[in-house]
Steps between C-alpha positions, in 0.01 A plus 500: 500500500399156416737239581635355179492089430774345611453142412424330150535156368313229275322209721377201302230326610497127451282199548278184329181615400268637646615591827353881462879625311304780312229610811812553732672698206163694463472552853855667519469693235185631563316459165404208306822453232476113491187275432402239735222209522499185649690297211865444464655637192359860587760689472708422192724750478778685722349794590630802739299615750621839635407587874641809652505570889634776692869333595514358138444323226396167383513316154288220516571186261186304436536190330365206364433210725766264501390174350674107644535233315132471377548847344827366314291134412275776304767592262300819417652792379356665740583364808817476445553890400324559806753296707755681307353854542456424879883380547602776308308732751777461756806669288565863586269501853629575799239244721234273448143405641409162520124466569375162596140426621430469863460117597673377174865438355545277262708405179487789316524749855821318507640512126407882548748546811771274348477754233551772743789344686672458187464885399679605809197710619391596836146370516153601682338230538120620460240300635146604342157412515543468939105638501385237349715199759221390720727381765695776556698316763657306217666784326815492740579118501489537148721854492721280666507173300520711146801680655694215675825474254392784280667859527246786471563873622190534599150292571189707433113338556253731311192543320587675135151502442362705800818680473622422882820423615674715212675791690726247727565326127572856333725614783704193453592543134566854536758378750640237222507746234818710417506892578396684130276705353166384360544352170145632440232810598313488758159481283649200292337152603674286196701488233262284261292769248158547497435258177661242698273551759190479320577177343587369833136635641332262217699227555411542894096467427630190283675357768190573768195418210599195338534106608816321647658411199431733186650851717839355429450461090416870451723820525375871436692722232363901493539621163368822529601717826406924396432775689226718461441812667150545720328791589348327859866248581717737343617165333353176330619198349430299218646162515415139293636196658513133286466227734705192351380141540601228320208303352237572384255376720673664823373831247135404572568471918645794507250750322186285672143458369426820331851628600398530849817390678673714262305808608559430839887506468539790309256661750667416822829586319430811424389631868823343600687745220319813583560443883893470418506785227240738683333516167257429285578164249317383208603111514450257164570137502504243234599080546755406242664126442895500458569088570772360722543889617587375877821216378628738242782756645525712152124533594508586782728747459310658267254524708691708770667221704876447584677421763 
């Protein structure tokens, strides 16, 4: 007989930007549910990430980065649903991660944990990115100056993105979560749909493809998402994703001479979508304008966001 899960629970995982949030969620779970590049504002939405293990279950909360004060100087819309959607994160779990980079805490590591504190939590304190600390006789004095005066229930140094150091992390939650049954099957990995997923896969290339600045002024919408069957897949997908900017000439840098850049997206985009579907997609993209999009909550609601 197999011996049934006995513990379950929702984690959220918390941090400033950019501090690998969405490649440890990814690495837990297995499978790629949340998008990730090297620029904050990744990951825009709450997003569940579901990763199953022999002794249990574990819901995993990514969130948003959350932004200090020069997110709040911003006034944008979107930072500040962001910051909302990331607080928000914390009702209803039963722990929380907070993942810091190795060798750094600053302002925002810190507005993060107050946030924490306040909840009531027990917190991991996740220390990422250790492969790439070049003095790795460092990483203690500083284990030790991040925790002096701060209450975690656990310390963990890892590497999210070569996937080491995750069992000791994994057995740890297990042991903060209560005893249940799953909330989900064992082949579920998250609770987002496959449209959402697609749009996100665009807006990933976007985020990877495109300059410093102009990343942040465009959002993906899919307005067609249909199923097809296939004699060779057993399954295909049609899907047409709008990527939103908001002026005109942001339009131009986006599609590229002779729509180049354009191509390029859609194409990397795609092999992302048929490696998470196992099937064949047929991907089309257009560039629209929609002004202001970004400081405008109605929308960005209408767009898919909330908080």
């Amino acid at each position: 007989m197999n011996t049934p899960l006995s513990r379950s629970g929702a984690v959220a995982v918390i941090g400033r930007p950019n501090v690998g949030k969405s490649t440890l969620v990814n690495a837990l779970v297995g499978a790629k549910v949340s998008i990730t590049s090297n620029r904050p504002q990744t990951t825009r939405h709450r997003l569940l990430g579901i990763a199953t293990f022999p002794r249990g279950q574990l819901q995993l909360v990514d969130t948003p980065g959350i932004h200090g004060e020069q997110g709040k100087r911003s006034g944008k819309a979107m930072n500040r649903m962001m910051n909302r959607a990331a607080r928000g994160a914390l009702e209803g779990v039963d722990a929380a991660l907070l993942v810091i980079e190795a060798g750094r805490w600053d302002h925002e590591d810190g507005l993060a944990y107050d946030a924490l504190r306040d909840a009531g939590l027990p917190v991991v304190l996740v220390v990422n990115q250790v492969d790439k600390q070049k003095d790795k006789t460092a990483l203690l004095p500083f284990i030790a100056k991040v925790t002096d005066g701060r209450e975690f229930a656990a310390v963990h140094p890892l590497s999210a993105l070569k996937r080491s150091g995750l069992e000791p992390l994994v057995a740890t939650l297990l042991d903060l979560m209560p005893d249940a049954v799953p909330m989900y099957g064992e082949d579920e990995i998250t609770d987002k749909s496959q449209r959402f997923l697609a749009g996100e896969m665009v807006r990933e290339q976007l985020m990877r493809r495109l300059g410093e600045e102009l990343p942040y002024s465009t959002t993906v919408e899919v307005e067609r998402f249909e199923e097809e069957p296939s004699p060779k897949t057993g399954v295909m997908y049609r899907i047409d994703a709008v990527i939103w900017v908001e002026r005109e000439g942001q339009k131009a840098i986006v599609i590229g001479k002779g729509g180049e850049r354009l191509r390029d997206i859609g194409k990397h985009a795609r092999e992302q979508m048929e490696r998470l579907f196992g099937a064949k997609v047929f991907l089309q993209t257009w560039v629209r304008v929609r002004e202001g999009w970004s400081d405008d909550e109605a929308a960005l609601r209408a767009l898919g966001y909330h908080d």
